[in-house]
C-alpha positions as a Markdown table, in Angstrom:
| # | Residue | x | y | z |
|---|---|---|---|---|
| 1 | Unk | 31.6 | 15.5 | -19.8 |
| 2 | Unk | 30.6 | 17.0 | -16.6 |
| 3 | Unk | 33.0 | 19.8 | -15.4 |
| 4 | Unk | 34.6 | 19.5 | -11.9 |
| 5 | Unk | 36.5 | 22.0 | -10.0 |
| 6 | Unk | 40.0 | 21.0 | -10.5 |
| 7 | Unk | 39.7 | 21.1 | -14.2 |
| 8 | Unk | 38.7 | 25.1 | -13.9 |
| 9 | Unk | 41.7 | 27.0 | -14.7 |
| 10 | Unk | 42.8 | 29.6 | -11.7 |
| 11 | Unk | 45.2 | 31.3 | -14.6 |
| 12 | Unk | 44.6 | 35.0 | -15.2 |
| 13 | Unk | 45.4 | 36.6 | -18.0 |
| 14 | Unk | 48.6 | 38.8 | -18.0 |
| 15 | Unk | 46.9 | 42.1 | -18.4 |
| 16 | Unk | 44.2 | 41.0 | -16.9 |
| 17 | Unk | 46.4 | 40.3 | -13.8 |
| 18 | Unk | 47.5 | 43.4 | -13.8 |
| 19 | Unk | 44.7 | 45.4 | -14.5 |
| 20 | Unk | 43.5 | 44.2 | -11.0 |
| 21 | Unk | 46.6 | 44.7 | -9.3 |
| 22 | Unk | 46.6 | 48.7 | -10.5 |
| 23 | Unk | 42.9 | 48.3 | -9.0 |
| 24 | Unk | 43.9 | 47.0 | -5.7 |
| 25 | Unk | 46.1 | 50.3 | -5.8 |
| 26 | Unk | 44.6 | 52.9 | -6.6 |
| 27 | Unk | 41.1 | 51.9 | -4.6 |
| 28 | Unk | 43.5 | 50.6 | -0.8 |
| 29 | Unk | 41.7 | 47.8 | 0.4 |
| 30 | Unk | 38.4 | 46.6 | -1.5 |
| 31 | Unk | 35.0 | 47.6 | 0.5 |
| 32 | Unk | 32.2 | 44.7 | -0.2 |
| 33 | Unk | 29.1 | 46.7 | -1.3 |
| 34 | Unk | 27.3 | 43.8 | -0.4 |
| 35 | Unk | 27.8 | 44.5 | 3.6 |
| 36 | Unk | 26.5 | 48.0 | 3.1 |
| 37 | Unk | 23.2 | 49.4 | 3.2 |
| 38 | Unk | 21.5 | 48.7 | -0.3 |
| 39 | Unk | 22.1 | 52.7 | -1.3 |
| 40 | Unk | 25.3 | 52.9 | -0.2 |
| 41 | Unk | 26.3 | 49.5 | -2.0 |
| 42 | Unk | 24.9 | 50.9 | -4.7 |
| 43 | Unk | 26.9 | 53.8 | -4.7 |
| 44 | Unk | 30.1 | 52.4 | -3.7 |
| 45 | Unk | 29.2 | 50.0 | -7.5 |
| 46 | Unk | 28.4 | 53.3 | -9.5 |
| 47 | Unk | 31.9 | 54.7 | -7.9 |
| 48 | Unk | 33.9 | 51.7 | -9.0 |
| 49 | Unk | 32.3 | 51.7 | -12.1 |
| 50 | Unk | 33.1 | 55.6 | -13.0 |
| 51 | Unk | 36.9 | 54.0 | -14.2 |
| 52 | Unk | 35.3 | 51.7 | -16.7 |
| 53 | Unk | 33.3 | 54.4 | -18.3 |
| 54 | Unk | 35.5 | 56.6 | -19.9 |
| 55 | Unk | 36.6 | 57.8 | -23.4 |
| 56 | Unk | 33.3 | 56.6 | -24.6 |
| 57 | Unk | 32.6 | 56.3 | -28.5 |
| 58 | Unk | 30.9 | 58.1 | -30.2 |
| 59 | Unk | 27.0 | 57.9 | -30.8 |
| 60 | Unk | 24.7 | 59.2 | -33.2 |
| 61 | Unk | 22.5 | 60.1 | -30.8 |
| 62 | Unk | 21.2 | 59.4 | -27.5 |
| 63 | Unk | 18.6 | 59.8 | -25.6 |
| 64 | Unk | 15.7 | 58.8 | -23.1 |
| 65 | Unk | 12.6 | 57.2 | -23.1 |
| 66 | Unk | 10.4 | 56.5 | -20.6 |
| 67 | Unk | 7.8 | 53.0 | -20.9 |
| 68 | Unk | 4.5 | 53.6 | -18.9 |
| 69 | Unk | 3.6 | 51.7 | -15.8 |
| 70 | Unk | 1.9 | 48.7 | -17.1 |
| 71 | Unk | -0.9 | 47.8 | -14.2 |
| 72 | Unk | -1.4 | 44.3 | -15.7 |
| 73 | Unk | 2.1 | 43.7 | -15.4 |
| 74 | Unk | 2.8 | 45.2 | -12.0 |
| 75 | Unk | 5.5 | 47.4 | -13.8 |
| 76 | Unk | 6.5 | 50.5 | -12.7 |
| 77 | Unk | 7.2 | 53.7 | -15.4 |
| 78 | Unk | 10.6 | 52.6 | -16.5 |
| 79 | Unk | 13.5 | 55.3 | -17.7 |
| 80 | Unk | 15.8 | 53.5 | -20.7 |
| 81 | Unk | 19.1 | 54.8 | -22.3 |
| 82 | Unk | 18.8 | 55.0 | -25.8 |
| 83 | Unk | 22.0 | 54.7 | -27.8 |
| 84 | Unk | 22.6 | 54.9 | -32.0 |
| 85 | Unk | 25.4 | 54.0 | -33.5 |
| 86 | Unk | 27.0 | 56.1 | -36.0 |
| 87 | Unk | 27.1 | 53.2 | -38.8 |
| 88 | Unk | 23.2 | 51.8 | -38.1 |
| 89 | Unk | 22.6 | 48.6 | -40.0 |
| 90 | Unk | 18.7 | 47.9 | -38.5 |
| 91 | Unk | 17.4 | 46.4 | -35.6 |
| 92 | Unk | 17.4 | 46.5 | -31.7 |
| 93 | Unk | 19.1 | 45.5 | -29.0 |
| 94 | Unk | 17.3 | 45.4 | -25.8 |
| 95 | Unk | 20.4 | 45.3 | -23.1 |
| 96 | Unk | 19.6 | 44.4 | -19.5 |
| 97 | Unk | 22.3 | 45.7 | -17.1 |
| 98 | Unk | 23.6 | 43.4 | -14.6 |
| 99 | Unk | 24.4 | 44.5 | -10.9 |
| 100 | Unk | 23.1 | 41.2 | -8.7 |
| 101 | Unk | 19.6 | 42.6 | -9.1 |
| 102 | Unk | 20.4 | 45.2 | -6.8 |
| 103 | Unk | 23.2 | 47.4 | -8.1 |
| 104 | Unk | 24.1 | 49.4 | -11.4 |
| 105 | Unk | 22.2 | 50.9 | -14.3 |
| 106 | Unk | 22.2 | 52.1 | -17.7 |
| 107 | Unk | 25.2 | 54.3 | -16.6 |
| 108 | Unk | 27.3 | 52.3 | -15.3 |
| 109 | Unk | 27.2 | 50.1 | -18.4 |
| 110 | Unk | 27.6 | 52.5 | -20.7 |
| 111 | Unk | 30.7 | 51.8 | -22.6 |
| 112 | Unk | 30.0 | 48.5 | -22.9 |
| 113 | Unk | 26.2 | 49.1 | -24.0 |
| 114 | Unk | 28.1 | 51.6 | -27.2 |
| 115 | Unk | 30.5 | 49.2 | -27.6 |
| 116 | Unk | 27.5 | 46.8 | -28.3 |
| 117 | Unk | 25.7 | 49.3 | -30.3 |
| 118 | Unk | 28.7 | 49.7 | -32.4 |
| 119 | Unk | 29.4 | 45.9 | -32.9 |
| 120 | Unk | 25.9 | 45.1 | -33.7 |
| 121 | Unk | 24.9 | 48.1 | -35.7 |
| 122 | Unk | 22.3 | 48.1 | -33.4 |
| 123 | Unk | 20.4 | 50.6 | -31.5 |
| 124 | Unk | 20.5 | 49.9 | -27.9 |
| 125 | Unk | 17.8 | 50.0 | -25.3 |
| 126 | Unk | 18.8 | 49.3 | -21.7 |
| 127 | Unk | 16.1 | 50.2 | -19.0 |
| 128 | Unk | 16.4 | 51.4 | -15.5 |
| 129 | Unk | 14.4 | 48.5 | -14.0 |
| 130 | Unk | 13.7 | 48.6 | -10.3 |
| 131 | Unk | 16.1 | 47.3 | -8.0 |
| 132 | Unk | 16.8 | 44.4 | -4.8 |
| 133 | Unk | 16.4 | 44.4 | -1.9 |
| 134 | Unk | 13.7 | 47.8 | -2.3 |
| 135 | Unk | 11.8 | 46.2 | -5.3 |
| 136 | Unk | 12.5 | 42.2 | -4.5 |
| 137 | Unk | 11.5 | 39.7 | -7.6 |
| 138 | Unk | 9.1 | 40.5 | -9.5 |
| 139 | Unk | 9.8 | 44.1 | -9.7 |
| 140 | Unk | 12.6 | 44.1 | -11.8 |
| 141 | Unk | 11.4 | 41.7 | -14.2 |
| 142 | Unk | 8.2 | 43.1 | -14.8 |
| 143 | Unk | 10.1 | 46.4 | -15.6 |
| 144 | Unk | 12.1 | 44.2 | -17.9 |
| 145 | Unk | 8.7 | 42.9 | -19.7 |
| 146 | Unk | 7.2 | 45.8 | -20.3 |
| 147 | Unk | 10.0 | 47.3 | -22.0 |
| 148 | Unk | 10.4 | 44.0 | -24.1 |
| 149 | Unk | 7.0 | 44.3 | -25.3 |
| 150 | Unk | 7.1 | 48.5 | -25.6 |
| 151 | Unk | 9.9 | 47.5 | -28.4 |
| 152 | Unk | 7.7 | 44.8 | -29.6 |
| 153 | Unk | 4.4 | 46.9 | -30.4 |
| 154 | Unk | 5.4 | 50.4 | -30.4 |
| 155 | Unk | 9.0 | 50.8 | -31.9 |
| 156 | Unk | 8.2 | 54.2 | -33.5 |
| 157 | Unk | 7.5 | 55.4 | -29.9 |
| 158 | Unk | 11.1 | 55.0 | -29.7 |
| 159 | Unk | 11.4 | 56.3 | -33.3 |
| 160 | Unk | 12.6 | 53.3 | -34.7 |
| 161 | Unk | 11.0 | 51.2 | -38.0 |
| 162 | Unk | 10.6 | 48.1 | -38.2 |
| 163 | Unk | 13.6 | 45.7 | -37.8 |
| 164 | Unk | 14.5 | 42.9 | -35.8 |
| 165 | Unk | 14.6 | 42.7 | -31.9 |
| 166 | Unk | 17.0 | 40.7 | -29.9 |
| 167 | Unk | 17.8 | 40.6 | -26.7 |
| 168 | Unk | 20.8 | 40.6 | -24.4 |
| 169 | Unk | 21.7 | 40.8 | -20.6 |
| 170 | Unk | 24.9 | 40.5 | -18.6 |
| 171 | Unk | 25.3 | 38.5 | -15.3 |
| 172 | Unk | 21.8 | 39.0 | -13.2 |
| 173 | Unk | 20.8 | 41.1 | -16.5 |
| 174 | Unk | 21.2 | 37.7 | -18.5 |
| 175 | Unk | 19.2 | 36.2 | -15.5 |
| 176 | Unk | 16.2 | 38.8 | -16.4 |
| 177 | Unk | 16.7 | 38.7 | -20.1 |
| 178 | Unk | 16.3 | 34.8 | -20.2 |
| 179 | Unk | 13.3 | 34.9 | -17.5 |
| 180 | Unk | 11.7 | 37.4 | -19.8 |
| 181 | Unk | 11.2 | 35.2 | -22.3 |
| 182 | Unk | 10.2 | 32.5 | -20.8 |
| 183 | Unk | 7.5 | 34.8 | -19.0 |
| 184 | Unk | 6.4 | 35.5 | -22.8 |
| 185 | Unk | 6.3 | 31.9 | -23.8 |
| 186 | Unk | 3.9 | 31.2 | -20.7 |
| 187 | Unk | 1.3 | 33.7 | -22.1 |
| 188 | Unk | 1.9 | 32.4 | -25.7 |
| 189 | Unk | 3.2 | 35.9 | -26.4 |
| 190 | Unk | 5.7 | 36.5 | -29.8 |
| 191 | Unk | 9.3 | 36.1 | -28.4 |
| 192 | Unk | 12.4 | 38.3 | -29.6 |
| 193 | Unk | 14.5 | 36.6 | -32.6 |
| 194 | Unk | 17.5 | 36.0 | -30.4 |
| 195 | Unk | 19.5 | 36.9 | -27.3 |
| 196 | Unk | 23.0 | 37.4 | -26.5 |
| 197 | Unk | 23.5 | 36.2 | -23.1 |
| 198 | Unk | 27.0 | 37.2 | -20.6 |
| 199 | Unk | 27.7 | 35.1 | -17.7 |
| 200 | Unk | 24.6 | 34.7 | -16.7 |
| 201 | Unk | 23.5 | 33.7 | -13.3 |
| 202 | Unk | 20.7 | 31.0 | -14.1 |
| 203 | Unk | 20.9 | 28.9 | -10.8 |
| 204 | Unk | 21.0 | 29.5 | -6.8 |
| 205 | Unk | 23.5 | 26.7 | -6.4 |
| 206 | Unk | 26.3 | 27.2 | -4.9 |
| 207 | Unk | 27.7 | 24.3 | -5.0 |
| 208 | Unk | 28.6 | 24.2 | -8.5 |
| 209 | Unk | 32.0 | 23.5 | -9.7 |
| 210 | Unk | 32.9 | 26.7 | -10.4 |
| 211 | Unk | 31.3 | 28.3 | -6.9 |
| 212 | Unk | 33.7 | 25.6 | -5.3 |
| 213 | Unk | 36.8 | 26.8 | -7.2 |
| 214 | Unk | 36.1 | 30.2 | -7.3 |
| 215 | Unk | 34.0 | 31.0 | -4.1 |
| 216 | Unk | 36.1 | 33.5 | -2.9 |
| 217 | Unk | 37.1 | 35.2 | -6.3 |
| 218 | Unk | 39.0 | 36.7 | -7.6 |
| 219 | Unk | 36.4 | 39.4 | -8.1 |
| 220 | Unk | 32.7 | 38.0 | -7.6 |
| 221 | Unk | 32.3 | 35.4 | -4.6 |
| 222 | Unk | 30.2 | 33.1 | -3.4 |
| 223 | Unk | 29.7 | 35.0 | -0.5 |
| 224 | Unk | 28.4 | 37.9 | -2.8 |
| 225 | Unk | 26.3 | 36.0 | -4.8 |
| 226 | Unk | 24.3 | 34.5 | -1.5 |
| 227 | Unk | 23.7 | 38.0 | -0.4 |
| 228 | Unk | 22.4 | 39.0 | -4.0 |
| 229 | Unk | 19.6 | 36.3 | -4.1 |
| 230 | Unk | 18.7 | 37.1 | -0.3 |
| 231 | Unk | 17.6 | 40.5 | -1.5 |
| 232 | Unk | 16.5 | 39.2 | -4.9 |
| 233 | Unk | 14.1 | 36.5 | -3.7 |
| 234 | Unk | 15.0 | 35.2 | -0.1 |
| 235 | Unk | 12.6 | 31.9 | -0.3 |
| 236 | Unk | 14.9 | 28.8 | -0.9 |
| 237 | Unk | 11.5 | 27.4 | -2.5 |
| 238 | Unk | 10.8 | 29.7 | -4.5 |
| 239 | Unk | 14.1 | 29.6 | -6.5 |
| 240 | Unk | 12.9 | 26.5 | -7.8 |
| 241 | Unk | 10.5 | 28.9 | -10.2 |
| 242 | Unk | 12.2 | 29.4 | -13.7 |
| 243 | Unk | 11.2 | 33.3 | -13.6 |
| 244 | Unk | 14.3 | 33.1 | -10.7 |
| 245 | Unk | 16.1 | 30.6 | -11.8 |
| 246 | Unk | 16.2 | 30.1 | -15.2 |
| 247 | Unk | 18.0 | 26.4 | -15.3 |
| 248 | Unk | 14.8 | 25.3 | -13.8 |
| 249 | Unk | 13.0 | 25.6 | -16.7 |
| 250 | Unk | 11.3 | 22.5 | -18.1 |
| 251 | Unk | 12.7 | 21.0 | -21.7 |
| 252 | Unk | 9.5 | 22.4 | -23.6 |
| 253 | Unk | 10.5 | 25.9 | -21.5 |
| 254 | Unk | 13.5 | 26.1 | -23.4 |
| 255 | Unk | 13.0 | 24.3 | -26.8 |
| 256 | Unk | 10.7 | 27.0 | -27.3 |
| 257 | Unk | 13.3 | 29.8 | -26.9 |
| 258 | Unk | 14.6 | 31.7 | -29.5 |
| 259 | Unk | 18.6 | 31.2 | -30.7 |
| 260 | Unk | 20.7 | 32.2 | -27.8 |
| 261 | Unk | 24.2 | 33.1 | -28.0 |
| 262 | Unk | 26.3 | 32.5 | -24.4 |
| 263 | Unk | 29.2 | 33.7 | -23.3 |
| 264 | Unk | 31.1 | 32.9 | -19.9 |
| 265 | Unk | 33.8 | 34.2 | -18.1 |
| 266 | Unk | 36.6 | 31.6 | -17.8 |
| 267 | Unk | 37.5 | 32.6 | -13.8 |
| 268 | Unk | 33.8 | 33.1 | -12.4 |
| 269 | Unk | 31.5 | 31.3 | -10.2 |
| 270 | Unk | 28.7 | 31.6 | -12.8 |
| 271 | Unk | 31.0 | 29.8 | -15.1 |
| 272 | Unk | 29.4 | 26.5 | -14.1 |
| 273 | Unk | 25.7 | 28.1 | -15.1 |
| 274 | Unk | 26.4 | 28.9 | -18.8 |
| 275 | Unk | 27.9 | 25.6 | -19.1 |
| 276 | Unk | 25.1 | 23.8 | -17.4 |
| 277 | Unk | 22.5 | 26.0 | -19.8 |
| 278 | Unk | 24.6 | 25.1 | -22.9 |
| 279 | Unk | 24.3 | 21.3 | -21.6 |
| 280 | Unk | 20.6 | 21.4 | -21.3 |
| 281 | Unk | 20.1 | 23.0 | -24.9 |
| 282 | Unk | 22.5 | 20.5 | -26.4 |
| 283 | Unk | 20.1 | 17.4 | -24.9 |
| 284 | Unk | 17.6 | 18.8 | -26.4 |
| 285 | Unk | 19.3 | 19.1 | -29.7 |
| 286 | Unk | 19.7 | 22.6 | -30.3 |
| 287 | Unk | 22.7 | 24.4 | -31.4 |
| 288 | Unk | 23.1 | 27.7 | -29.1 |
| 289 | Unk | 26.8 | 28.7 | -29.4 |
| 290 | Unk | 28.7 | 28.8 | -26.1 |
| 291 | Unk | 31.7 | 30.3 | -25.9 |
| 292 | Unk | 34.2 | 30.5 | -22.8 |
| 293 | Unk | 37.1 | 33.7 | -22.0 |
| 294 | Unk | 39.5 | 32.4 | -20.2 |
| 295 | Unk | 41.5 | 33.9 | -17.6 |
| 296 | Unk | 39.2 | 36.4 | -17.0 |
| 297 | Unk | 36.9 | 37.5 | -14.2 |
| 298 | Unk | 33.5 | 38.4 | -13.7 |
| 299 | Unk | 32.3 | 41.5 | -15.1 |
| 300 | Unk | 35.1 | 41.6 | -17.6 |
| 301 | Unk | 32.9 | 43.2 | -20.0 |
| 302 | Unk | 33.0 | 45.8 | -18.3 |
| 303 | Unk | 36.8 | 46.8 | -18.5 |
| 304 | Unk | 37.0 | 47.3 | -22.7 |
| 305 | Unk | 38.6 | 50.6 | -21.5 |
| 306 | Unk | 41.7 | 48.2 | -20.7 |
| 307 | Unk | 41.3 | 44.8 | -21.2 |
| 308 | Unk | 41.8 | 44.0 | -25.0 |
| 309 | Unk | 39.9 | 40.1 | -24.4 |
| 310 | Unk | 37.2 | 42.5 | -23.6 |
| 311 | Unk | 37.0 | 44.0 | -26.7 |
| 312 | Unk | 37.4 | 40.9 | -28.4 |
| 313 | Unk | 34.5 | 39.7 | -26.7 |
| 314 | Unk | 32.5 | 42.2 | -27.9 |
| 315 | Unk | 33.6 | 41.8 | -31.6 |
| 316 | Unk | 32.3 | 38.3 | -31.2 |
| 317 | Unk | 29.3 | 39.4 | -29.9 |
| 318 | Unk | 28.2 | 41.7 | -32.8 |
| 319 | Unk | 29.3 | 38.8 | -35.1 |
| 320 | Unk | 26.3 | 36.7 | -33.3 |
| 321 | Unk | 24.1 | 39.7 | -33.3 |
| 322 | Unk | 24.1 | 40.3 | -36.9 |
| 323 | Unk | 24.0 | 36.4 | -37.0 |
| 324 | Unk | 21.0 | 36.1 | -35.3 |
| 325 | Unk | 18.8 | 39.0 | -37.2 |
| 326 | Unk | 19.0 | 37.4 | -39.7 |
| 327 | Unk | 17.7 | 34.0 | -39.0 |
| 328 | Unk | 14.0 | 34.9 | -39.8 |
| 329 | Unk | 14.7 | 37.1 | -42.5 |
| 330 | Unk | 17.2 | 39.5 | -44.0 |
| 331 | Unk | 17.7 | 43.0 | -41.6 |
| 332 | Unk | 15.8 | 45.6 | -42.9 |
| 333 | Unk | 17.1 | 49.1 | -42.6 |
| 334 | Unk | 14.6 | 51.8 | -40.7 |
């Protein structure tokens, strides 16, 4: 069954609810980063991201690592945040941040990227790749490439054994993390053993269901989301390519992707994407978990400071990432 707009619940949760309201109070009335020049967007995100990012668990260690320009690619040198858990099982987890392909980075996703560490027992990569509207498509994705394949042939550059890789992404991070693999199925190149994917965006239609019951929020808008692909890729044509778009991609495209794992937020204008991707891998009789919050917004991962569903979330998601390393084998510790 097709989902239309009046079936999309408009029902936050309570503490949810009221996580926003203590938002709305403490920040006066809510500045669009959108409207602003890109850097100043982009600091006004990294500001309102500073309250998620607190009381952090503990790591292991952390550190930095920089992947090297990659002329065939068109990559540029790209910083990544490096984060062990304490309790490592094996593996890695290559988390690309999201931000509308213009805003955020490894920082402002830091909680959630331990929290993911934790869950998964995995160690956590997530790069710095360039950003909209400065580096339009395919900057950012080729930054995104070239760190997929850095943990592909060079692990111990990072200083890890070998293990499995997955890959994850939230919101325009999902977009990139999907896009990069069908960029390495083009080339006939090896493909991670699994992604965990966050209300992605996958699609430049805004006329979904869920962009017509939640174009103007709560949270993300239609609005937003139009002036996100303008700096991404401006070209109405050219979202038609499944590098941008990823729901564009052709039914051999997407049988040859590895296990995915998708979760949505239940009060989101992406909402309709996940459930349109889920659809597509269904037809073509494949059994990619999708799973729905509901009465959250989007971006809720990023709130695990307050929001208990949140956390849960999370939980779930380590369950699908230990899951999935072991589909081709059992983990192996490094």
């Amino acid at each position: 069954m097709r989902e239309r707009p009046e079936d999309l619940s408009t029902d936050l949760l309570p503490d949810m609810a009221e996580l926003m309201q203590r938002v709305a109070e403490e920040d006066g009335p809510p500045i669009d980063p959108t409207l602003l020049p890109a850097a100043e967007g982009r600091a006004a995100a990294a500001k309102g991201n500073l309250r998620w990012n607190i009381d952090l668990p503990v790591m292991a260690e952390i550190g930095e690592y920089r992947i090297p320009a990659n002329p065939d690619l068109g990559s540029a040198e790209c910083r990544t945040r490096v984060l062990i858990p304490r309790e490592r099982t094996a593996g890695i987890l290559l988390f690309v941040h999201g931000g509308g392909f213009a805003f955020c980075s490894p920082e402002t996703h830091e909680r959630c990227a331990r929290l993911l560490a934790i869950e998964t027992g995995m160690a956590v990569v997530v790069p710095d790749y360039r950003l909209a509207p400065e580096h339009p498509y395919p900057a950012g994705l080729m930054d995104v490439v070239a760190s997929l394949r850095a943990l592909q042939s060079e692990p111990s550059s990072f200083g890890f054994g070998p293990g499995p890789l997955l890959v994850s992404g939230d919101s325009a991070g999902a977009n990139l993390a999907l896009a990069a693999m069908i960029h390495e199925h083009r080339l006939g190149r090896a493909l991670p053993q699994g992604a965990l994917l966050f209300y992605g965006v996958y699609s430049a239609d805004h006329t979904s269901p869920s962009h017509v019951r939640f174009a103007d929020g709560p949270g993300l808008t239609t609005a937003k989301m139009r002036r996100y692909w303008d700096w991404y890729v401006s070209s109405d044509e050219a979202r038609h390519d499944p590098l941008i778009c990823p729901l564009e991609a052709s039914d051999s495209e997407l049988r040859a992707l590895p296990p995915l794992w998708l979760q949505a937020a239940g009060i989101d204008p992406l909402l309709s994407d996940t459930l349109a991707l889920g659809r597509r891998l269904r037809d073509l009789g494949r059994d990619d978990p999708v799973s729905v919050v509901p009465g959250v917004v989007h971006g809720f991962l990023q709130m695990t400071v307050s929001l208990q569903a949140a956390r849960e979330a999370l939980v779930a998601a380590g369950a699908a990432a230990r899951k999935l390393a072991k589909i081709n084998g059992e983990m192996t510790n490094d």
